[in-house]
N, C-alpha and C positions, 0 to 999 in steps of 0.2 A: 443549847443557848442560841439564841437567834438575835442580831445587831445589822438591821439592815442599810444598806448605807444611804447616805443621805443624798442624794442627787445634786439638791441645790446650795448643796456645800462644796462638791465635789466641782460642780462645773466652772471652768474657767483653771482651775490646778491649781489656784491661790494656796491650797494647802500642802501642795508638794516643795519637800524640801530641794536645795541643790547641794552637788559635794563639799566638802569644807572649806571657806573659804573662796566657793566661788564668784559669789553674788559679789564679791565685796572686788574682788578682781578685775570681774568686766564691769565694775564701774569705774575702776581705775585707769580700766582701758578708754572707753569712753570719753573721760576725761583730759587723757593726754591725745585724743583723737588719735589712734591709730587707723592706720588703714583697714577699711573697712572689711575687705578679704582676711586679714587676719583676726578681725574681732570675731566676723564668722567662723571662721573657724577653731577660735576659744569656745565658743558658744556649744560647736557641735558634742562638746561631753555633757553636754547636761540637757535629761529629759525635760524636768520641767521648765525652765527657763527659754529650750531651743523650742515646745511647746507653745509659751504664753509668746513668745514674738511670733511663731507663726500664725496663731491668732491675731495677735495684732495686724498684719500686715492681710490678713485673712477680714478683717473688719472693715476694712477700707474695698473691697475690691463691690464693684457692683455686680446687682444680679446677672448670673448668667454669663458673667465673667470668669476667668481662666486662675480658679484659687491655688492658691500657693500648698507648697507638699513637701518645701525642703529650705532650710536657711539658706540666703545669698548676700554678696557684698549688696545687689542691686536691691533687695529686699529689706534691708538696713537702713538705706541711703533713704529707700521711700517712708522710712516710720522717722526716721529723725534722732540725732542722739538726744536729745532730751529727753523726748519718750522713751529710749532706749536707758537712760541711765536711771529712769523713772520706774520702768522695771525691774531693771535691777537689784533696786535700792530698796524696793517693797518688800522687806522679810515674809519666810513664810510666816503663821501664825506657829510659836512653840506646843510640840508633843510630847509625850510619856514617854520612854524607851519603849521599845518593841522585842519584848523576849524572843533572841532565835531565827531576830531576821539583820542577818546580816548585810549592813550598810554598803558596806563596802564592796564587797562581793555581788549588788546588787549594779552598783557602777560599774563595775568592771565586766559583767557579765552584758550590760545594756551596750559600750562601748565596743566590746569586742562582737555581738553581733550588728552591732549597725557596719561595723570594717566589712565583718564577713557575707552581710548583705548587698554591701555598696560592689564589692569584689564579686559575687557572682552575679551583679545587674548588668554589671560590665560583660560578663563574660554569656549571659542569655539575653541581653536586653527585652526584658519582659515590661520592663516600665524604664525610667530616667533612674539611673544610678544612684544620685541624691536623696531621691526620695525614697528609693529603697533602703539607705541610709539613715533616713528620718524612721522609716517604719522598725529600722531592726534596733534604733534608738530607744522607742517610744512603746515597742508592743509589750512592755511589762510596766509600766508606769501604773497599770491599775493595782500593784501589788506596791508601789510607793503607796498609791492611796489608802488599801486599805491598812497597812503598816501606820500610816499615820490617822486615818479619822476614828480605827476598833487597836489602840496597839495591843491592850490586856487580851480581848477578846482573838486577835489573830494572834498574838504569839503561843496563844494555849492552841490556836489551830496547827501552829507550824513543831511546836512541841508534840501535837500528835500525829502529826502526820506529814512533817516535814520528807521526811525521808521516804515517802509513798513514791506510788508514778505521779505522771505530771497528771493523767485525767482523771484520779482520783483526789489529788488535791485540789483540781479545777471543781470536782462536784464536790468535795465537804465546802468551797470557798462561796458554791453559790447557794449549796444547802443552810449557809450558818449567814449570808449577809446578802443574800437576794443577787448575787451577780457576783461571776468569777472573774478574777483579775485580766484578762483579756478581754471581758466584756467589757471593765472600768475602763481600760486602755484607748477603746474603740469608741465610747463614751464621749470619752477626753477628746479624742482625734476630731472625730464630729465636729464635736463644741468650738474646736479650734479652726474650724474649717477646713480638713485635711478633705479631700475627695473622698468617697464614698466607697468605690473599690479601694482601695487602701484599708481604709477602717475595716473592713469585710475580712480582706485578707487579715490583718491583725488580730480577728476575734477569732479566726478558725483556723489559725497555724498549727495548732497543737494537735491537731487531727484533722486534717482537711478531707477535702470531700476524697472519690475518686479524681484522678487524673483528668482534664478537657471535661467531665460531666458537668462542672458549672461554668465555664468557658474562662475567660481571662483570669478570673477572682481566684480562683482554685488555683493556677501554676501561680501565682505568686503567692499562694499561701505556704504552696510547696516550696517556693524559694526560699521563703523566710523560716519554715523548717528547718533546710539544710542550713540558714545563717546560725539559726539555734544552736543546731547540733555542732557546730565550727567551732561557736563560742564555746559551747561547757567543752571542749579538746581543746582551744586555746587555753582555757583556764585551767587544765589540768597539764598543761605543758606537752599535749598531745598524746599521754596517757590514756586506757580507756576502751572500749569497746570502739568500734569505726560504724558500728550496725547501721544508729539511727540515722547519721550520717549519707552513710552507702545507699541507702534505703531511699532517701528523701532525693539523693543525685542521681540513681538512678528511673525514676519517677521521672525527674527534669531530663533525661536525655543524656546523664553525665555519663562516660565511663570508673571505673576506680581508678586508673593512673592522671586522668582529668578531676578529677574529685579531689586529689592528693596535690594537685597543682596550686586548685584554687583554694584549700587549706591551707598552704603554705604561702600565697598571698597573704591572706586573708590574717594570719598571724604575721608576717611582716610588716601590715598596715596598722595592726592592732601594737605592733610594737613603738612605732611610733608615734601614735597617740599616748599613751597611757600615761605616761610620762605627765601630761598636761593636767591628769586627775590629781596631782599632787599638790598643795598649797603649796602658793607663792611667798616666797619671806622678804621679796624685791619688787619692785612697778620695772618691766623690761619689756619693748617690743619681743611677743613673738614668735618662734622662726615660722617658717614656712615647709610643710611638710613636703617631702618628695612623694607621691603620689605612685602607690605600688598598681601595677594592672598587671591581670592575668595572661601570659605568654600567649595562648592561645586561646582566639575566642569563639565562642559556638552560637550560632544567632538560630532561633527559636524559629520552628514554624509558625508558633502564632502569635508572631509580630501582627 
């Protein structure tokens, strides 16, 4: 069966959903004006939505100007709450269910590696922390898409082959719908104006090149590897093999007792997020997270 995706549906992420209850949230936020460091950072759980503003904020900027890579209070303030609650308000378009792909687990896994991204951008500074944030946010969003524009058709993919490796599901994904979910991702990123190395790293995390052979794109593909692999050990309560993990830090230069540091960040930060993916049953300023940083930090040669 072949269901190729459609491009010009796809672009712009109008069709991606946000967790329950979100939308309806930060527009409640908006509403009561909260500060705007804080909307931002409601914002940062959700791919699609932290997506279509930086698009938006990405639409205004002139040629050859300096695009946006990561939400900010300063980035909010220039789109405007109107358009900001305009956003928000916009539902997605309603889907089918998607046998086998789990929602939830889809959030929590985007969440916990943008932590574990943000946590080791900090500790290599290979790019701005945030946007390595946005990237560990956003780099599966094309598996929202295709969950939501083929759901009958991907759930019969993930009923076959959910439980595979990851690069054999990446090739039945582009075998059956013309582009694999990190392609879609990279897609989206584009469309939205994310930088170009960004989107690059994003489409090729899942098996990046060798080490320095494509020069900067390649060590942060490698970064966002190791966020991956953080994540599925955060999700498992740190159960699990350490392999892909190990594998992908020592590539970056990490040692294993530095590997295990920035894990344990990384799930620290993750813990206090998480919390936020929960509906709201109150309109409440809020809080302000404390902001975990790795003990130790290792700065990259190829700053």
């Amino acid at each position: 069966m072949s269901a190729h995706i459609d491009l010009a549906r796809l672009l712009g992420g109008a069709i991606l959903p946000s967790p329950a209850g979100r939308r309806h949230w930060l527009a409640a936020l908006c509403q009561q004006q909260v500060p705007l460091d804080e909307l931002a950072e409601q914002l940062g759980c959700d791919p699609a939505l932290s997506g279509k503003v930086i698009g938006l904020a990405n639409a205004g900027v002139p040629a050859g100007g300096r695009r946006h890579a990561a939400v900010s209070a300063a980035m909010l303030a220039a789109i405007g709450l109107p358009a900001l609650h305009h956003a928000f308000t916009t539902p997605a378009p309603p889907a089918d269910t998607c046998a086998h792909f789990d929602a939830q687990h889809y959030w929590s896994h985007a969440l916990a590696m943008a932590c574990a991204a943000r946590v080791a951008g900090d500790a290599l500074q290979l790019a701005p922390a945030d946007a390595l944030y946005s990237c560990g946010l956003l780099a599966n969003c094309g598996q929202l898409a295709l969950a939501m524009l083929h759901p009958q058709e991907y759930g019969e993919l993930l009923g076959q082959h959910g439980n595979a490796a990851t690069a054999r599901l990446l090739c039945e994904e582009s075998r059956r719908f013309g582009h694999h979910r990190l392609a879609l991702s990279a897609i989206l990123m584009r469309d939205w104006g994310m930088p170009d190395i960004l989107c690059d790293a994003v489409r090729c995390h899942a098996a990046p090149p060798g080490f320095g052979r494509a020069g900067r794109m390649t060590d942060l593909a490698w970064l966002l590897k190791l966020a991956s692999s953080f994540a599925d050990l955060i999700l498992r309560n740190g159960a699990g093999s350490r392999g892909p993990a190990l594998a992908a830090a020592r590539v970056l230069g990490l040692g294993e007792e530095h590997m295990e540091t920035l894990l344990r960040h990384s799930n620290a930060e993750w813990s206090e997020w998480r919390d936020i993916l929960e509906p709201h049953t109150r309109l409440a300023p809020s809080r302000t997270r404390t902001r975990v940083r790795p003990a130790v930090q290792v700065f990259s040669e190829f700053i």
